[in-house]
N, C-alpha and C positions, 0 to 999 in steps of 0.2 A: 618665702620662696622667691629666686630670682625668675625674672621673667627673660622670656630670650630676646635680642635681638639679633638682626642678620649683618653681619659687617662687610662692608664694599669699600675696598680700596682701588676706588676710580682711575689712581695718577692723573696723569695729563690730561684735561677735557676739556674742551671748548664749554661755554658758558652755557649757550643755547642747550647744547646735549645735556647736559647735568641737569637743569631746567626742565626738558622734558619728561626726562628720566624721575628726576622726583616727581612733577604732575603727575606720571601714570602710578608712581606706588603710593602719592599722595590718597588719587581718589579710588583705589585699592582696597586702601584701609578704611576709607568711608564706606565705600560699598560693602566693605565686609561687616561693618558695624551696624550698618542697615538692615543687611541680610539675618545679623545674627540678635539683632531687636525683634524681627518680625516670625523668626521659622521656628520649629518645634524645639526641644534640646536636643535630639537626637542628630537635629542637624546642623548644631552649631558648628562656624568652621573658624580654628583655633587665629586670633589676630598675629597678624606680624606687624615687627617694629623695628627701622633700620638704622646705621648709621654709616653714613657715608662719607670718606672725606680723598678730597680730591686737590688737584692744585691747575687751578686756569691759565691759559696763555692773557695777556694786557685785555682787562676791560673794567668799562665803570660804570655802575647800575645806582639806577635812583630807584626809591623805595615811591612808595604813593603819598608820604606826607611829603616829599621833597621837593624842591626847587631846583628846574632846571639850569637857572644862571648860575647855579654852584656849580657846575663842570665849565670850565676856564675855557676851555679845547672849542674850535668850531668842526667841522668835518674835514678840514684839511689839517689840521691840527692834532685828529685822533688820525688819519691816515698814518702822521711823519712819525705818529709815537707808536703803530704796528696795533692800535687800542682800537676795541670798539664800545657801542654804547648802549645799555637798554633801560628801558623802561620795566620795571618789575612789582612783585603783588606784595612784598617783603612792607613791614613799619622801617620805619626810618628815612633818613637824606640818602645821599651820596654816600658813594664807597668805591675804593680799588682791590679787585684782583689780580695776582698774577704771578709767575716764576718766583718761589721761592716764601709761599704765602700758603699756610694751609687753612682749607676751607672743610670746614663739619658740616654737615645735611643731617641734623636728628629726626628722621620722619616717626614720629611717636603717636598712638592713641591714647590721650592724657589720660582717656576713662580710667584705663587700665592702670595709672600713676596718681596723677593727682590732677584736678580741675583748679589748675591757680594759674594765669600765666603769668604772673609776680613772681610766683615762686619757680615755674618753669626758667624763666629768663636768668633769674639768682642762679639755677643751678651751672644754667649754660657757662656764665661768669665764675662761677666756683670753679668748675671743670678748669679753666684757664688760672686761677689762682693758685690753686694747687701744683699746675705745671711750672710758672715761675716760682715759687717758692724752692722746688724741686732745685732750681739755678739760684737761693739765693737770691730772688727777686721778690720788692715786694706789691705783688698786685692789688689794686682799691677799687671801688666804687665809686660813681660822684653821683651824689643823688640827684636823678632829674633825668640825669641821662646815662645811657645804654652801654654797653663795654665796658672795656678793663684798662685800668690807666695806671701809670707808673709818676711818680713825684706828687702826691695828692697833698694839696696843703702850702707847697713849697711855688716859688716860681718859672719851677720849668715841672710844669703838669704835660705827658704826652701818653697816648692812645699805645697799645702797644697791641688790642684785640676787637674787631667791632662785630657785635649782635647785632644780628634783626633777623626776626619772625614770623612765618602769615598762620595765620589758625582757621580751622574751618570746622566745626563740631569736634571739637577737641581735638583734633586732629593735626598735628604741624608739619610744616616744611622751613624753608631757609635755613640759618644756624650761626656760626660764626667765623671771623676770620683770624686767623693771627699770624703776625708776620713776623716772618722765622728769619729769613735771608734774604727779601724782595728789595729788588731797585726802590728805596723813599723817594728818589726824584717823581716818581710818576704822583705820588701825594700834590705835588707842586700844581698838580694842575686840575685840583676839587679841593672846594672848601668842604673839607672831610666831615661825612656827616653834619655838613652844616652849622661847623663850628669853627669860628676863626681864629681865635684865641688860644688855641693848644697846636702843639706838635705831636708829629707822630713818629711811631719808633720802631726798634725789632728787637728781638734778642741778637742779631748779630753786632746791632750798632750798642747794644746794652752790654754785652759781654765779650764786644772783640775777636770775636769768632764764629765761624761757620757750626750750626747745629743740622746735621743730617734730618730731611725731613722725617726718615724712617724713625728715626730715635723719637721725635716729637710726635710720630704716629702713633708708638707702641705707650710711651708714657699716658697720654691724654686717653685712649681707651681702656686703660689701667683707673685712672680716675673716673672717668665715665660712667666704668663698670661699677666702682664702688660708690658714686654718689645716689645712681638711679637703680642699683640695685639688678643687677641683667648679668645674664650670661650669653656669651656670642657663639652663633652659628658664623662660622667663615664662610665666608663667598667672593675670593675674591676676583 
């Protein structure tokens, strides 16, 4: 049986708001799994699971393993480039959002899926392999580290999707990013995810052309649906 989740197509949001926004249905879903460990049957109250995807105005967020001399920028710096800057509860380094970049929010209660986040993370990365594949692309893995990379093997290895996740009794937030049509120059100024050695890329700069965000909305929660097994309530 598929399980539901609720789908939110945010558009445009500021960082902060999407931030908050998953916080409150983050601890939502804890408290509802709290509530529904301690009360009778009769008063269980059925869990919900979201997904949301949205696309931020310029900003770059460090995860809590990260290093903050990886963002290049001082505060006059993120001023001239219209960027700002947070500190956040996500795994991982450094990362850019922004115009033409979409971002997934999976808020999931794993209970109800599976208790891996190995296998949580692979799916997140699957989800995005399947989308390039879809163009003809072919997305990898590198072991060790997070996201989805294009030239694996070869010597132009480049990011083309970055993961990172926080969990809290099986419980997640964060998600993924991948960059559809975003300005790369802003890359220029974070050693991305704290790697210096690789480039980073988009399907515009992979295939020469402009992919409507809509189009890589409807695809990705086509695979979504079919990997974690759900059916969507719209909300949007």
């Amino acid at each position: 049986m598929t399980k539901p989740v609720i789908y939110k197509d945010l558009g445009r949001i500021s960082y902060l708001e999407a931030w908050d926004l998953q916080t409150t249905l983050f601890q939502e879903l804890i408290e509802r799994k709290m509530h529904n460990r301690k009360c009778a049957a009769e008063d269980i109250k059925p869990q919900q699971h979201y997904l949301l995807f949205c696309e931020h105005p310029h900003v770059y967020t460090l995860g809590r393993n990260g290093k903050e001399d990886h963002l290049l920028l001082d505060e006059a710096g993120l001023a001239a480039a219209s960027a700002s800057f947070h500190k956040i509860n996500r795994g991982g380094d450094i990362t850019y959002h922004g115009f033409g970049q979409l971002v997934g929010y999976p808020i999931l209660d794993l209970d109800e899926f599976f208790t891996d986040i190995g296998r949580y993370i692979r799916f997140l990365e699957e989800i995005i392999i399947r989308l390039l594949a879809d163009y003809g692309l072919k997305g990898e893995r590198i072991k060790g580290l997070s996201g989805v990379w294009l030239g694996v093997g070869s010597s132009n290895v480049r990011k083309i999707c970055a993961v990172g996740v926080h969990l809290s009794r099986w419980t997640t937030m964060h998600g993924f990013a991948l960059n559809v049509n975003p300005d790369l120059d802003y890359f220029k100024h974070i050693v991305p995810c704290g790697i210096d050695d690789k480039s980073v890329t988009s399907l515009k700069e992979e295939l020469n052309q402009t992919i409507p965000l809509q189009t890589i909305k409807v695809q990705l929660k086509q695979h979504f649906k079919d990997l974690f097994e759900v059916h969507y309530i719209e909300n949007t």
